[in-house]
N, C-alpha and C positions, 0 to 999 in steps of 0.2 A: 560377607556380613552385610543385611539389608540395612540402611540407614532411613530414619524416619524423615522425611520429605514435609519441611515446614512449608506454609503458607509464600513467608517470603521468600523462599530459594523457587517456589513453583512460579511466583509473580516474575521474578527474574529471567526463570527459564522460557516461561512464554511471552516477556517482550523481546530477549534476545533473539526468539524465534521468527517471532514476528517481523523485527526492524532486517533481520535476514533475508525473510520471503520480499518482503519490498526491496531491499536493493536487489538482489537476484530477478526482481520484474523491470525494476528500473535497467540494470544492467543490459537483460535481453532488448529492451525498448532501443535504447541509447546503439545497441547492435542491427536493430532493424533500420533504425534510422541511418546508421553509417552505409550500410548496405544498398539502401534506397537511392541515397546519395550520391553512389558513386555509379550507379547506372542512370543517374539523371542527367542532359547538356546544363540543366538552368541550374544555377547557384541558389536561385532564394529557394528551390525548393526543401533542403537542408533546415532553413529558419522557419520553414512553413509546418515541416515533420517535426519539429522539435516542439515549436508555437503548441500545435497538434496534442502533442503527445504530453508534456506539464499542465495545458489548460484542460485535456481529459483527468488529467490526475485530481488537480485539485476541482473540477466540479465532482467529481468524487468524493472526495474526502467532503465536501459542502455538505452533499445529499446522507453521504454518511452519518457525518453531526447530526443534521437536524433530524433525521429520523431516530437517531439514538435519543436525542430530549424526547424524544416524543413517545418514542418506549419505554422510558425511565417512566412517565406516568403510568403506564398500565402496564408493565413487567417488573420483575425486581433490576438491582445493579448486575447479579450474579450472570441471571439471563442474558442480559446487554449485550453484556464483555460477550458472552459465550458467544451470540450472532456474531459482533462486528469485531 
């Protein structure tokens, strides 16, 4: 039996999707870096990979925002969401 697929059970589905695909990148990340680590003699390079790999995240997520304002003026909301 097909059940109808409301607005809010879709919004649900695709944040839960989403906060998914991110730990699943963060997960591998946090694996690369263990990895790195342990083929490295130097210690900070551990704190250097990690430094690395949160400060690429969030200038990310920065350029992300502000280009969304910035398509919010000349796209719709629907569009936005749909890119980012």
């Amino acid at each position: 039996i097909a059940l109808p697929i409301t607005m809010l059970q879709a919004t649900i589905v695709s944040l839960i999707l989403s906060s998914a695909c991110i730990a699943f990148s963060d997960v591998v990340a946090d694996g690369i870096v263990v990895q790195r680590t342990r083929d490295a003699t130097d210690p900070k390079v551990a704190g250097g990979l990690q430094s690395l790999c949160w400060g690429s995240a969030s200038i990310g997520a920065l350029i992300s925002a502000y280009f969304s304002g910035s398509l919010l003026e000349t796209m719709g909301p629907k569009d936005v969401f749909a890119i980012t």
